[in-house]
C-alpha positions in Angstrom: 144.6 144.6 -125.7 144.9 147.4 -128.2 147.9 149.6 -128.7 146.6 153.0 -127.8 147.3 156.7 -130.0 149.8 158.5 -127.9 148.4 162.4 -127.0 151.4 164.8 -128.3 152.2 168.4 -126.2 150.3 170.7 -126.6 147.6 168.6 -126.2 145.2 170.2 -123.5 145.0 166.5 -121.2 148.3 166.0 -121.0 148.2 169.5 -118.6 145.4 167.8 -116.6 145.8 166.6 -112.9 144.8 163.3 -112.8 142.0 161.9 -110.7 142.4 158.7 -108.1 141.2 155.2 -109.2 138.3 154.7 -106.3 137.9 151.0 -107.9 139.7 148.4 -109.3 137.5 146.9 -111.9 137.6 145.6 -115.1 137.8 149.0 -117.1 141.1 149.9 -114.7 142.5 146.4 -115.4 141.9 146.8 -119.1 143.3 150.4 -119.0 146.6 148.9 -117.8 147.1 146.2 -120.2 146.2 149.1 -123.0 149.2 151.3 -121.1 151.2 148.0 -121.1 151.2 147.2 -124.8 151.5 150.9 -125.4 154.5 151.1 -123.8 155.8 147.9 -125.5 155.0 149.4 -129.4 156.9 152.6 -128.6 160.4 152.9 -129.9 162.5 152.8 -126.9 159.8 153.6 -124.1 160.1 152.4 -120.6 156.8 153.5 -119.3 153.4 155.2 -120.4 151.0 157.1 -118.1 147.2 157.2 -118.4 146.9 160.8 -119.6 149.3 160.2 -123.0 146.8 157.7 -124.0 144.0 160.4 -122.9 142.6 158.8 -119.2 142.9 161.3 -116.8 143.6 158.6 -113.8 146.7 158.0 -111.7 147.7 154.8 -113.3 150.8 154.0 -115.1 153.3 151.2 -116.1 157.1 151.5 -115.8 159.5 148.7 -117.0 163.3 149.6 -117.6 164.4 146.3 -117.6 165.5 145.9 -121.3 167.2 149.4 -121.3 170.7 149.6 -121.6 170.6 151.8 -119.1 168.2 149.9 -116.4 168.5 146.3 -117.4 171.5 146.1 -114.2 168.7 147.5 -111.7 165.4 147.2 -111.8 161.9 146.1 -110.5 160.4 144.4 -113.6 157.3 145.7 -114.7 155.6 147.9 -113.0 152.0 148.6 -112.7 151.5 151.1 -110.6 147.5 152.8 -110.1 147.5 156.1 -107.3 151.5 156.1 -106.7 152.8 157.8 -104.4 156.7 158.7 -103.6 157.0 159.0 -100.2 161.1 159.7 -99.9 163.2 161.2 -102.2 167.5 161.2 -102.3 169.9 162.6 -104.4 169.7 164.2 -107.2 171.5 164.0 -110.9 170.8 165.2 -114.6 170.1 163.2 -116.8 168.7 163.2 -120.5 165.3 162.5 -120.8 162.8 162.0 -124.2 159.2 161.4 -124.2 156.1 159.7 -126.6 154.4 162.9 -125.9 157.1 165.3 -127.1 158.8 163.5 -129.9 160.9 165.7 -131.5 162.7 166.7 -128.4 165.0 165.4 -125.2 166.4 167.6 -122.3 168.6 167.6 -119.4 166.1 166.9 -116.2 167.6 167.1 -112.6 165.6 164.2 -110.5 166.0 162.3 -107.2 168.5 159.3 -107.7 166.4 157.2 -105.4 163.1 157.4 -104.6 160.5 155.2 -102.6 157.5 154.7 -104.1 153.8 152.9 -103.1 151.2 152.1 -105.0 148.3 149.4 -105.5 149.0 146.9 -107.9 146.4 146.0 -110.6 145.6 143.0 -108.0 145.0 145.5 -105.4 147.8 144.8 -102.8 149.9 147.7 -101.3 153.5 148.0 -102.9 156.4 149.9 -101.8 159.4 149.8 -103.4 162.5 151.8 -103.1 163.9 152.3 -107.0 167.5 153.9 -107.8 169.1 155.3 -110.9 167.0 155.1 -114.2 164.5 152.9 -112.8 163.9 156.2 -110.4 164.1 158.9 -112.8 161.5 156.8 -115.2 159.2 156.3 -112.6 159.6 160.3 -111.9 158.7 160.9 -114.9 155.9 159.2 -115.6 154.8 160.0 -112.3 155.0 163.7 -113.5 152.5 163.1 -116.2 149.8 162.3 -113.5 150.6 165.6 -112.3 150.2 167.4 -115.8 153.5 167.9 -115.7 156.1 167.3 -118.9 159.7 167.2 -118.8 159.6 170.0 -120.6 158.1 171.4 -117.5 161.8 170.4 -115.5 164.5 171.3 -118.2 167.2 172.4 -116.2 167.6 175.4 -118.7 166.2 176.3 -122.0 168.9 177.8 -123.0 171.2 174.8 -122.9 169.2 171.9 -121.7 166.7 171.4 -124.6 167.7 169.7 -127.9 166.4 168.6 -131.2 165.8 164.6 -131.3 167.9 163.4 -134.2 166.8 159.9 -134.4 163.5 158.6 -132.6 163.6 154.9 -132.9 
């Protein structure tokens, strides 16, 4: 499948609240393998959601597993269509970048362990419960079917935002 163009803030879609998927069909499996080798062509990404390739549906992939910092704990890939968290614990900071917003990372407070459902592309019912970066990646791409950016959660502009030196 084709690597998709990644939408960059301020683009107006990336704002949008994303619809449900009512169907499973061949254009939502082919808009996850697009997500899928989207995420895989981005420097460092561990997950994409539909609205940064410009689908406004509640469908996204997560997979921190060759992270440095999720490769320990993790689910695999995800591919997650209408998610849902349904418990949240904890909390931390932690520095977070995104495809959308290139030139900048921020300090982001999120839950450190969340349970989360969703159908997978197959259509079965998944709940997982997810801890550390797996949680806080799943958050956040979570956040983008909500129209909402980290930029959206910096803990404060002030101190919390900063300039990405290197984005590879």
């Amino acid at each position: 499948m084709p690597i998709q163009p990644i939408l960059h803030y301020p683009h107006p879609v990336l704002k949008k609240l994303c619809n449900p998927v009512e169907t499973i069909d061949s254009a939502i499996l082919t808009l996850v393998a697009d997500l899928i080798d989207t995420m895989h062509a981005g420097p460092g990404s561990v997950g994409v959601a539909a609205p940064q390739i410009g689908v406004t549906l509640r469908v996204c992939v997560v997979d921190v597993s060759a992270s440095r910092n999720g490769k320990e704990n993790n689910h695999g890939l995800l591919l997650m269509i209408n998610p849902l968290i349904v418990s949240r614990n904890g909390a931390a900071i932690m520095r977070e970048g995104c495809m959308s917003v290139p030139d900048y990372t921020g300090d982001v407070e999120r839950a450190t362990e969340i349970t989360v459902r969703f159908r997978e592309p197959e259509g079965n019912e998944r709940e997982i419960i997810a801890t550390g970066f797996e949680a806080v990646a799943i958050q956040h791409e979570m956040d983008h079917l909500d129209g909402v950016l980290f930029l959206d959660r910096i803990v404060s502009l002030k101190t919390g935002l900063f300039r990405r030196k290197n984005y590879s």
